[in-house]
N, CA, C and O of each residue as an XYZ file, in Angstrom:
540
protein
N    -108.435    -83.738     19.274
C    -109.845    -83.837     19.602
C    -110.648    -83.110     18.528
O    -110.355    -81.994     18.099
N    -111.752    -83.891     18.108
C    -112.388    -83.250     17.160
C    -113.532    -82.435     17.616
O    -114.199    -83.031     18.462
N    -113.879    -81.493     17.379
C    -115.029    -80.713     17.154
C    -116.484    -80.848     16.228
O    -116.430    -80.554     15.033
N    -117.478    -81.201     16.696
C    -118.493    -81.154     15.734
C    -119.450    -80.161     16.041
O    -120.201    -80.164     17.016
N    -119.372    -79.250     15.081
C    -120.585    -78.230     14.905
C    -121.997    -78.852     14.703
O    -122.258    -79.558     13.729
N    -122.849    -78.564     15.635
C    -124.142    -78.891     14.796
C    -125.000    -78.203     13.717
O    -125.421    -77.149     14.194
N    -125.222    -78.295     13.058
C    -125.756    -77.309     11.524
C    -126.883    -76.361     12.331
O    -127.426    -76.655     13.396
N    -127.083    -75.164     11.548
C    -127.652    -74.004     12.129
C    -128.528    -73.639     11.326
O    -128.151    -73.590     10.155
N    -129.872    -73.284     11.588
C    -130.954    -72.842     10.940
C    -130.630    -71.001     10.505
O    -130.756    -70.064     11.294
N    -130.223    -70.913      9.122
C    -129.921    -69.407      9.057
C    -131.016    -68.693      8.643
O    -131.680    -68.999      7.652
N    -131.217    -67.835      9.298
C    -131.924    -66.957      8.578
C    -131.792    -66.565      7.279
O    -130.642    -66.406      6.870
N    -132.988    -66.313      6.308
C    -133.337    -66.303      5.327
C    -133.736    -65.391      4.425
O    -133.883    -65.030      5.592
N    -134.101    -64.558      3.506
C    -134.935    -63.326      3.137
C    -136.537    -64.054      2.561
O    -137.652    -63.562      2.737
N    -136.193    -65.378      1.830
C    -137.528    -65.772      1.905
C    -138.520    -66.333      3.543
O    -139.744    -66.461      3.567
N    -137.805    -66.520      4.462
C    -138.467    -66.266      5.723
C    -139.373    -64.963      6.116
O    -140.127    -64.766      7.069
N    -139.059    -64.285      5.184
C    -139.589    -62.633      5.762
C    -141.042    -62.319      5.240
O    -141.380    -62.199      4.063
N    -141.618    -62.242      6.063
C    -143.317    -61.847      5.786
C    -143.550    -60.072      5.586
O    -144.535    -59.534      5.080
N    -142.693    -59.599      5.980
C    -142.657    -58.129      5.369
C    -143.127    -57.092      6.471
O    -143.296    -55.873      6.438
N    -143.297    -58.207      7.619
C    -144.131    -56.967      9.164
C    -142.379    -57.182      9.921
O    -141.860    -58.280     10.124
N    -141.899    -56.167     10.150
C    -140.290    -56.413     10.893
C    -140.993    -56.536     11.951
O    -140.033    -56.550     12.722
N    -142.053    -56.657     12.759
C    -142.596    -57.017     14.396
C    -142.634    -58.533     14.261
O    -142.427    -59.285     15.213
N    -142.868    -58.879     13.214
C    -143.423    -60.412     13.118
C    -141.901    -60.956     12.900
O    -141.403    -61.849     13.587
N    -141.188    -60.221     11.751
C    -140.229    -61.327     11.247
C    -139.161    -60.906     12.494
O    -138.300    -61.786     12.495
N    -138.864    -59.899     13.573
C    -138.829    -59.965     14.725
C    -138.428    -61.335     15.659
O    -137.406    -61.786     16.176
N    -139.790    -61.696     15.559
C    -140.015    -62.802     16.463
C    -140.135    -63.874     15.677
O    -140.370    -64.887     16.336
N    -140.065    -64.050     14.498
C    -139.671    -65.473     13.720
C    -138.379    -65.966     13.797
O    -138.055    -67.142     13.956
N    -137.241    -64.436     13.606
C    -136.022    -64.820     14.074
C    -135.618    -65.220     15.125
O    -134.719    -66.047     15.277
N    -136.667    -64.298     16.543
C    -136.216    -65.016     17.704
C    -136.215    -66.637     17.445
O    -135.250    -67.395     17.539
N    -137.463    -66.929     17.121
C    -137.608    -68.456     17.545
C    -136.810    -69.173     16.659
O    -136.611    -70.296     17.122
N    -136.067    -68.946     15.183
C    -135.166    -69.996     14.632
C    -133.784    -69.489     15.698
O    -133.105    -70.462     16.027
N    -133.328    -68.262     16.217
C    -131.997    -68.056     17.354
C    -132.702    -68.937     18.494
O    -131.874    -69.444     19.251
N    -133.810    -69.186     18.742
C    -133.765    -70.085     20.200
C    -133.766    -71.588     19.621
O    -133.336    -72.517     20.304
N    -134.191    -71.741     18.534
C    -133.800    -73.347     17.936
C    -132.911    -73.614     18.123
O    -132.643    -74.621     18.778
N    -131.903    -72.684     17.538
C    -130.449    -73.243     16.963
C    -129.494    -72.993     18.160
O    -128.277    -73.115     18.023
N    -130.083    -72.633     19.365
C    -129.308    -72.553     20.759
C    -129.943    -73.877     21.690
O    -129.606    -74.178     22.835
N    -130.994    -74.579     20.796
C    -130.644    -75.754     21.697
C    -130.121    -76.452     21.539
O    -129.776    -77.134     22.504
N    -129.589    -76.869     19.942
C    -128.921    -77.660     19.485
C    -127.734    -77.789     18.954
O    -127.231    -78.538     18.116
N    -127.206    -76.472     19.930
C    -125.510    -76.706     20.113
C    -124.648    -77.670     20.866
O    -124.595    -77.557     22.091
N    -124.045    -78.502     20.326
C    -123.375    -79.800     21.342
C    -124.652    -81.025     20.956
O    -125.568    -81.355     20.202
N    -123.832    -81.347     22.170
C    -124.774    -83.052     22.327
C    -126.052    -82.661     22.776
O    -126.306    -81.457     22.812
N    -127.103    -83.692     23.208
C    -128.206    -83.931     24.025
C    -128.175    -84.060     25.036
O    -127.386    -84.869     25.523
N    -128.833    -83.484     25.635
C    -128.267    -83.458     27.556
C    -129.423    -83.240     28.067
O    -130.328    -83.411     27.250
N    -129.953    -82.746     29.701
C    -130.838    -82.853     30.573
C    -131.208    -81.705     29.850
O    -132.352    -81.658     29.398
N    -129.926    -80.165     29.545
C    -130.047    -79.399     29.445
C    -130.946    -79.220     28.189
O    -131.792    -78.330     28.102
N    -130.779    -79.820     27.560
C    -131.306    -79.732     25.870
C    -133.208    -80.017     26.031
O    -134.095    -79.332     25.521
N    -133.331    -81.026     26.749
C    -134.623    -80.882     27.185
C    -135.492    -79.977     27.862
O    -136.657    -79.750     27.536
N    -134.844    -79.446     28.864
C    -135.731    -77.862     29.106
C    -135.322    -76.982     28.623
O    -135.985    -76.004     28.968
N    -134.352    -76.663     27.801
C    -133.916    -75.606     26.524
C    -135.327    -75.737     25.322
O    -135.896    -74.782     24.793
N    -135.643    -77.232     25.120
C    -136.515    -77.295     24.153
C    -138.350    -77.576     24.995
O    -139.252    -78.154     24.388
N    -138.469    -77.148     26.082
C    -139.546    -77.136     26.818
C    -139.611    -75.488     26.851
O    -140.614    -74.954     26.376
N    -138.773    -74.840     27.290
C    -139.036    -73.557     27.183
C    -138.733    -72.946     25.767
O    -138.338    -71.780     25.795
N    -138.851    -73.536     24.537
C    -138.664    -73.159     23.377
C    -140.466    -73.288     23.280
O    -141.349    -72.435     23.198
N    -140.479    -74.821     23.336
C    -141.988    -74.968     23.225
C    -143.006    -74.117     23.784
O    -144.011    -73.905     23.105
N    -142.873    -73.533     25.070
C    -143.872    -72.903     25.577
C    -143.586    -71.699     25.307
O    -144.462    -70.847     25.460
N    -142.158    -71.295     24.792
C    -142.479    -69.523     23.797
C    -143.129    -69.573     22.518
O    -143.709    -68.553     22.147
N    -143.128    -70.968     21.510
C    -143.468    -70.734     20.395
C    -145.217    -71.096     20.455
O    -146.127    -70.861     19.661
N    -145.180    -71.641     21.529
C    -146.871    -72.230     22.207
C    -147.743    -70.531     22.183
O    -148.832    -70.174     21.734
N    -146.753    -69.887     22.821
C    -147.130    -68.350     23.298
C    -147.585    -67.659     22.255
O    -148.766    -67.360     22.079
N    -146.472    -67.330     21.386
C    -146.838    -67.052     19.858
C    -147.839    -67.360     19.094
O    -148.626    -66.625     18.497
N    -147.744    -68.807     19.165
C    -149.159    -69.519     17.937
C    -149.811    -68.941     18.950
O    -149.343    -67.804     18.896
N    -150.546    -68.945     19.807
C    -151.883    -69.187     20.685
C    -151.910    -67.106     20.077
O    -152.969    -66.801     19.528
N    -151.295    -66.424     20.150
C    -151.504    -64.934     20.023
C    -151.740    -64.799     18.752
O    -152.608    -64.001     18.399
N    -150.991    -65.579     17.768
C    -151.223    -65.452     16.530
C    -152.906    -65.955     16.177
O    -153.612    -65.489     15.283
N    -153.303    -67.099     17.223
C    -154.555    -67.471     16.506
C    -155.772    -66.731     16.748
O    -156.845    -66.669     16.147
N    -155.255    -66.114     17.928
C    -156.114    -65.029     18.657
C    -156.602    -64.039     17.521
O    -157.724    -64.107     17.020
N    -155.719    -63.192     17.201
C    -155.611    -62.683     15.788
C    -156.126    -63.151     14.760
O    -156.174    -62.528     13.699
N    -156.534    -64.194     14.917
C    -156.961    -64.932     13.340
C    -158.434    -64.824     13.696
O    -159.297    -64.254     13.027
N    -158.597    -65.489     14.908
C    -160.201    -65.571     15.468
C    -160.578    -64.215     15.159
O    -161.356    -64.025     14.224
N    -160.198    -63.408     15.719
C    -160.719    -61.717     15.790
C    -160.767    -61.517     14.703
O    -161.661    -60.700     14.480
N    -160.128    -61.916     13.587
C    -160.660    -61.325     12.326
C    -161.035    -62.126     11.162
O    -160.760    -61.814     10.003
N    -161.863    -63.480     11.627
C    -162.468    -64.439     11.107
C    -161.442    -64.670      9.843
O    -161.735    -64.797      8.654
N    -160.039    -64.686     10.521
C    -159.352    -65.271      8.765
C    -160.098    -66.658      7.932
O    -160.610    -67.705      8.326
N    -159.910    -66.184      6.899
C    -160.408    -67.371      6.635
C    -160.033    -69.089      6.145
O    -160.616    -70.116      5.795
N    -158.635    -68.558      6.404
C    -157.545    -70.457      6.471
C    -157.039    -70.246      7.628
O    -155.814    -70.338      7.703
N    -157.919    -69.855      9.038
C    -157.689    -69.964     10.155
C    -157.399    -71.534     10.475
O    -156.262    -71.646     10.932
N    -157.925    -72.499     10.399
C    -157.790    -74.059     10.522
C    -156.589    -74.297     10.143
O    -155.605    -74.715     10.754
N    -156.809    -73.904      8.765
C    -155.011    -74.909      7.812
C    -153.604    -73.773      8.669
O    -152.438    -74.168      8.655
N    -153.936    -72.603      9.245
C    -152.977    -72.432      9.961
C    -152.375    -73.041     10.800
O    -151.300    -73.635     10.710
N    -153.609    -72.806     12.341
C    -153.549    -73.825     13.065
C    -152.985    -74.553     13.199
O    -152.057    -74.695     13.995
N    -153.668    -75.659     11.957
C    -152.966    -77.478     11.514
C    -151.623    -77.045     11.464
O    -151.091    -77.547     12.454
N    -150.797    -76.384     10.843
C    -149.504    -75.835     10.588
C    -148.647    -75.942     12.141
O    -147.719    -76.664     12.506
N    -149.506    -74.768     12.898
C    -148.695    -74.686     13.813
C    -148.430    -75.835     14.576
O    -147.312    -76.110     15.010
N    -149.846    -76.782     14.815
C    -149.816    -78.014     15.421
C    -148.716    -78.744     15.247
O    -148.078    -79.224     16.184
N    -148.276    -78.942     13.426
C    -146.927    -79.549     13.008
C    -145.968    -79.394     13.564
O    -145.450    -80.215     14.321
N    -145.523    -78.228     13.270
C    -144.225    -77.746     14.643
C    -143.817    -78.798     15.771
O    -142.928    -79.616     16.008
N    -145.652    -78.011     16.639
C    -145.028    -77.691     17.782
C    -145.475    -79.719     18.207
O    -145.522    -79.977     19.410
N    -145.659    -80.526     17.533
C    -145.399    -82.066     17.481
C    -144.469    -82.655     17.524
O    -144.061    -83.607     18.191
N    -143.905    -81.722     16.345
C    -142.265    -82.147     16.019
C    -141.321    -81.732     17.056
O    -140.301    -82.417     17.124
N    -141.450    -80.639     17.979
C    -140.994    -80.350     18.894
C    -141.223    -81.162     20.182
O    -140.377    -81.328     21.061
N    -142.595    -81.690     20.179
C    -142.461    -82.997     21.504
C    -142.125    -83.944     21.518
O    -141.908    -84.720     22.448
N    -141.941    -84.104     19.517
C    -141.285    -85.786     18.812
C    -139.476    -85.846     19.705
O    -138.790    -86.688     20.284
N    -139.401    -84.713     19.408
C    -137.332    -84.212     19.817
C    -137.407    -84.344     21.046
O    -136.487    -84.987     21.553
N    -138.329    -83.889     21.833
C    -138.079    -84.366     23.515
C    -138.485    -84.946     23.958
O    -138.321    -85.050     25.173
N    -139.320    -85.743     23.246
C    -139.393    -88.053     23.722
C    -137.966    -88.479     23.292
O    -137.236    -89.319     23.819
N    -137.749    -87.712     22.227
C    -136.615    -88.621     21.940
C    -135.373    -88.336     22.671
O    -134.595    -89.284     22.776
N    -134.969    -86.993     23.300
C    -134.193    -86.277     24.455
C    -134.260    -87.075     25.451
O    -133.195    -87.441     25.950
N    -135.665    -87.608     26.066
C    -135.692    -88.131     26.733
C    -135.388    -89.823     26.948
O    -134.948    -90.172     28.044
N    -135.614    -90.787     25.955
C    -135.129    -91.698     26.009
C    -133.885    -92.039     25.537
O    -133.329    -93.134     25.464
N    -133.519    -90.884     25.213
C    -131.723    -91.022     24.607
C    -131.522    -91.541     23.191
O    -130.545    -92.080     22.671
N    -132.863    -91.189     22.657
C    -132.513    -91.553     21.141
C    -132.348    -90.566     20.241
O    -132.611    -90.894     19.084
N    -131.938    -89.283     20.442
C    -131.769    -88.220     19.681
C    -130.377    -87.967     19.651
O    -129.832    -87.376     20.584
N    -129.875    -88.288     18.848
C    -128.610    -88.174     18.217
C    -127.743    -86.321     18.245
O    -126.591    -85.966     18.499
N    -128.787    -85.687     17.916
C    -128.756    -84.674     17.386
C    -129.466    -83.671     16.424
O    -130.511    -84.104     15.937
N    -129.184    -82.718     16.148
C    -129.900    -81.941     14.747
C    -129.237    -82.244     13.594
O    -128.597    -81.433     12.924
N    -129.420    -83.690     13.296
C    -128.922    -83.946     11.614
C    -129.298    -83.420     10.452
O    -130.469    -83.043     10.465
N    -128.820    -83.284      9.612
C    -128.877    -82.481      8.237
C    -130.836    -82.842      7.886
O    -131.634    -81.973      7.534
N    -131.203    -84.453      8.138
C    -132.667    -84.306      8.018
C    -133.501    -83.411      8.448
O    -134.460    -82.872      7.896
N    -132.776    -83.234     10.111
C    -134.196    -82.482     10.415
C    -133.505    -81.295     10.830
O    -134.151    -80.649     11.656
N    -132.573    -80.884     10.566
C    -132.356    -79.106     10.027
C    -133.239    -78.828      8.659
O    -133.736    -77.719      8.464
N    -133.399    -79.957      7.696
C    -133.482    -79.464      6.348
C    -135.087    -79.354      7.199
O    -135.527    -78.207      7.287
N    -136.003    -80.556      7.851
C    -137.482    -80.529      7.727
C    -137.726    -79.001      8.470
O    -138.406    -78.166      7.874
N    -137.157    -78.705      9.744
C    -137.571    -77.636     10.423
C    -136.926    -76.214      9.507
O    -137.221    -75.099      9.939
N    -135.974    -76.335      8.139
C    -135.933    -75.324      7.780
C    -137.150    -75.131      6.540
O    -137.836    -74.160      6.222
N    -137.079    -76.287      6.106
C    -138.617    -76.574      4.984
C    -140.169    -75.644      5.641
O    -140.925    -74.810      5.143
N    -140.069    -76.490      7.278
C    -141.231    -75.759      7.917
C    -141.206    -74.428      7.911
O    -142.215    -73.816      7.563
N    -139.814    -73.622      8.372
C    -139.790    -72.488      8.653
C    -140.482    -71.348      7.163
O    -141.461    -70.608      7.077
N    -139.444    -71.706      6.268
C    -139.646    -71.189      5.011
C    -141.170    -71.218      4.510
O    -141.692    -70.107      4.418
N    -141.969    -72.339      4.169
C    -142.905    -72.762      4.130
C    -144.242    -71.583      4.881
O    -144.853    -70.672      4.322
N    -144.318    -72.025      6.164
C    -144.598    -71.415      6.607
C    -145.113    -69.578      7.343
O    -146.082    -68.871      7.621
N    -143.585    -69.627      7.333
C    -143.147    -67.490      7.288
C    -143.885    -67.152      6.068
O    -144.964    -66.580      5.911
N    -142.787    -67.793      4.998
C    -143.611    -67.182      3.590
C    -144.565    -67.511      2.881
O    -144.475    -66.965      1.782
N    -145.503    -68.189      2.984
C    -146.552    -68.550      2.786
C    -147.925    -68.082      3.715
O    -148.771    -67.258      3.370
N    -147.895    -68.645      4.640
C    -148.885    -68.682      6.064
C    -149.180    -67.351      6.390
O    -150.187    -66.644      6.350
N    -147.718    -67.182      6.806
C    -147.766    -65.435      7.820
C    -147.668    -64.706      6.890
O    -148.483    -63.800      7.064
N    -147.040    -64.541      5.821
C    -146.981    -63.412      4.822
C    -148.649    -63.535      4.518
O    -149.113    -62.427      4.247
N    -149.542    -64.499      4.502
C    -150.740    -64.125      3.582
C    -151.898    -63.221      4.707
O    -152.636    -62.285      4.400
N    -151.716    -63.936      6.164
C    -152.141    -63.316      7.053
C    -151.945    -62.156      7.267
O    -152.903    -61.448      7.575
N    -150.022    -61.356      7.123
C    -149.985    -60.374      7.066
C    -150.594    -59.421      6.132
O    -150.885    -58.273      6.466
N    -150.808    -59.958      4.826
C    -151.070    -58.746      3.974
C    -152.516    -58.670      3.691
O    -152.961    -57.880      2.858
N    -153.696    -59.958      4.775
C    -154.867    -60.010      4.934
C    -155.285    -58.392      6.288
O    -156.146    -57.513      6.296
N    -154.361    -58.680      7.023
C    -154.434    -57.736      8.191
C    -154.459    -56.952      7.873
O    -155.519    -56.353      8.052
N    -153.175    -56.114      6.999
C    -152.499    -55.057      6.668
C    -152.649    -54.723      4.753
O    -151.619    -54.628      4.086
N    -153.924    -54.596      4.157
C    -153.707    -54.600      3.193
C    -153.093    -53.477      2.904
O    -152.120    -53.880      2.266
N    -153.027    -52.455      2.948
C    -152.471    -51.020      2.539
C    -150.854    -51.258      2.987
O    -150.306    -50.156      2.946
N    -150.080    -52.113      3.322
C    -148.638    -52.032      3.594
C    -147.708    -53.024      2.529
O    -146.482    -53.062      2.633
């Protein structure tokens, strides 16, 4: 009997925005990715990735909070960012749901690791060192 691993989103050093509270909880959310998409697709995999959604929902919405309060000023193109995600995350559980999701194939490990990277180090690192200039 064969075994198939599904590929795993690893953590990174270019993921790291340089606040350990933030990159914290960036890691949580690539460890709760890569725990839904161990094995096949199942009932389970769909509220694994519903309650993924509504922690990373939790996050953006605190993160933008933060942005509002301090009139960032690529508050929008963040936003738009996070919107991406968390799309791509309801794209995976239409598709959970009609049984057309195969899995986490090498495509969309590579897109959600593109996002991750992208994102952490770009986005949140600029926010962070907008917040925190003296660190």
């Amino acid at each position: 009997m064969m075994t198939q691993q599904s590929p795993r989103i690893e953590w990174r050093p270019e993921f790291e925005t340089g606040n350990a509270e933030i990159d914290h909880e960036h890691r949580s959310i690539v460890d709760r990715l890569n725990d839904v998409f161990v094995g096949a697709p199942s009932d389970e995999t769909i509220n694994q990735l519903g309650e993924l959604y509504a922690w990373i929902s939790a996050h953006f919405a605190l993160e933008e909070t933060i942005m509002r309060s301090h009139n960032y000023d690529q508050f929008q193109d963040h936003k738009d960012d996070h919107e991406r995600l968390l799309d791509d995350i309801r794209d995976i559980m239409d598709d959970c749901q009609a049984g057309t999701f195969g899995g986490m194939d090498d495509a969309l490990q590579q897109r959600l690791e593109d996002w991750f990277v992208g994102h952490f180090k770009i986005k949140d690192s600029r926010l962070h060192r907008m917040l925190h200039p003296d660190q």
